[in-house]
C-alpha positions in Angstrom: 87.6 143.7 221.0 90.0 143.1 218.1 90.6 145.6 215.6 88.9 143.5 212.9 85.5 142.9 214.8 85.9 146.7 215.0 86.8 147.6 211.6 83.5 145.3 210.5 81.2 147.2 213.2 82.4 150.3 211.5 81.7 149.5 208.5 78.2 148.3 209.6 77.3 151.3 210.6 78.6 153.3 208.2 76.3 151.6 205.1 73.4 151.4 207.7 73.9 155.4 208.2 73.9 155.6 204.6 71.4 153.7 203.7 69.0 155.5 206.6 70.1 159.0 204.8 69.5 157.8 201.4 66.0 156.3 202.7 65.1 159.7 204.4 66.7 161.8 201.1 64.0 159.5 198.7 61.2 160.1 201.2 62.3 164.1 200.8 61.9 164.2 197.0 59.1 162.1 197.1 57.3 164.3 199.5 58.2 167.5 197.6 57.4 165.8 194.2 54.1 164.8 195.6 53.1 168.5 197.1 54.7 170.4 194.5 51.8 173.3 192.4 51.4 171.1 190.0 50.3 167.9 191.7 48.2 169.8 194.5 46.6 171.4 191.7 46.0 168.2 189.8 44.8 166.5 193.1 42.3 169.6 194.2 40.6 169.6 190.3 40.6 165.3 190.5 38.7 166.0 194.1 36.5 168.1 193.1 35.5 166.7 190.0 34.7 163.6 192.0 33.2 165.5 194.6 30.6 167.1 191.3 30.1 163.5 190.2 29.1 162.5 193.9 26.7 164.8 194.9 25.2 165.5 192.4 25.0 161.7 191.3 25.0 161.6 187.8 23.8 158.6 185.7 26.2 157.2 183.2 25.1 159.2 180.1 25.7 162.7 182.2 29.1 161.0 183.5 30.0 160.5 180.0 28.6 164.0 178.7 30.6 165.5 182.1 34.3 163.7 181.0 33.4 165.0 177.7 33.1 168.3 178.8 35.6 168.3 181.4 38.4 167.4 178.8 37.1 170.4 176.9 37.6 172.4 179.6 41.3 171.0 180.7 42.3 171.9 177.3 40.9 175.6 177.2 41.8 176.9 180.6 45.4 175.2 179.9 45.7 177.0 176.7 44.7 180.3 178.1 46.6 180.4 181.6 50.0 179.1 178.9 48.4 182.9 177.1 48.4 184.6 180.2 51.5 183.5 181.4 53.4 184.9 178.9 51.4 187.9 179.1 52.5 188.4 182.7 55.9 187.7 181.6 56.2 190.4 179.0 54.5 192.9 181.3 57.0 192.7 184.3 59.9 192.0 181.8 59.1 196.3 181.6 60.8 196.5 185.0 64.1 196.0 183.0 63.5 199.0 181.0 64.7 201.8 182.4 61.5 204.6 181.6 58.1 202.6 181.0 55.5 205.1 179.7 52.0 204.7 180.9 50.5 203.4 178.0 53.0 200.6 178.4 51.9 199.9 181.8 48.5 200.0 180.5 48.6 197.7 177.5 50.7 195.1 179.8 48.5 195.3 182.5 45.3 195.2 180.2 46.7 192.2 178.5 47.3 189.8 181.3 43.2 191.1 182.6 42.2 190.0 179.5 43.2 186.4 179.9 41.9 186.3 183.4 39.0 187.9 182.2 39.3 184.6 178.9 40.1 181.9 182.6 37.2 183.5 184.2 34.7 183.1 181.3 35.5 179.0 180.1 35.0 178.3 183.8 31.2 180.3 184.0 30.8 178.5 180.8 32.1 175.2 181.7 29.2 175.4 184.7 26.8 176.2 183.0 27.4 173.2 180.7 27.3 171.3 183.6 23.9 173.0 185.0 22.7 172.2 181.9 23.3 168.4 182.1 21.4 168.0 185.4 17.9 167.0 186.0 15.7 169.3 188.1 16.5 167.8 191.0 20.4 167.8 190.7 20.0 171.5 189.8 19.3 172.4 193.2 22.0 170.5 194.6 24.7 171.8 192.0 23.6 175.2 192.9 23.9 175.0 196.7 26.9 173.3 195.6 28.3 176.5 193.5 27.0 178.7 196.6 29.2 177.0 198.9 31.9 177.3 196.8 31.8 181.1 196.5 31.5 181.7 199.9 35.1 179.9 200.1 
C-alpha cells in the first residue's frame, strides 16, 4: 500500500472513532438527563396519575375536576418542599458553627418537621379531594388502591 491510500485509511478511521465516541458521549448525557431526580420523579407522579385516572375510570367532568386539582396540588407541595428545603439548609449550615446549643438543634430540627409535617398534610388532603370526586363504586377501588400503596 502507498502511503496516501494509508494516510486516507487513517483518516477514515480516525473521524469514524470520533464520531462513534461522540455518538456514545450524546447517548451518556442523554441517559443521565433522562434518569436524573427530577425526571424520575416527574415520570413516577405522570404514572401514577394516569394509573388514578385508569382504574378508577373517571368520566370527563371528574377528569377535569382531577387536573384541576392535581395542578393545585403540584403548586402546593412545590412551594412547601422549596420551604423545607431551605429549612434543612439552615439547620445543617449549624454544623459550621463551632458550639450549637440545644435549643438550636431543636428549633432547626422542628422547623424542617414542620414542613414535612405541611408535605404530609396537602397530600392527605389532596386524597381526600380525590375520594371525594368518586362515585360509590370508584370509592372502593381508590381505596384498595390507597391500601396498596401504603403497604409499599
Amino acid at each position: 500500500m502507498n502511503a496516501i491510500v494509508k494516510n486516507k485509511l487513517i483518516t477514515y478511521l480516525v473521524v469514524l472513532l470520533l464520531l462513534a465516541n461522540s455518538i456514545a458521549m450524546g447517548m451518556y448525557w442523554w441517559q443521565q438527563y433522562n434518569n436524573s431526580p427530577q425526571a424520575a420523579s416527574a415520570k413516577d407522579n405522570l404514572g401514577a396519575s394516569a394509573f388514578l385516572k385508569e382504574k378508577l375510570g373517571f368520566d370527563s367532568t371528574q377528569l377535569i375536576a382531577f387536573q384541576a386539582l392535581q395542578q393545585t396540588h403540584r403548586q402546593a407541595i412545590r412551594a412547601v418542599k422549596d420551604s423545607m428545603h431551605l429549612a434543612k439548609d439552615q439547620f445543617f449550615n449549624l454544623l459550621e458553627k463551632d458550639s450549637v446549643t440545644e435549643q438550636e438543634l431543636i428549633d432547626g430540627a422542628s422547623l424542617a418537621a414542620n414542613k414535612q409535617i405541611q408535605l404530609d398534610r396537602i397530600t392527605f388532603d389532596f386524597f381526600k379531594s380525590v375520594q371525594a370526586l368518586c362515585r360509590p363504586d370508584q370509592k372502593i377501588i381508590f381505596r384498595d388502591i390507597i391500601k396498596e400503596a401504603l403497604r409499599i
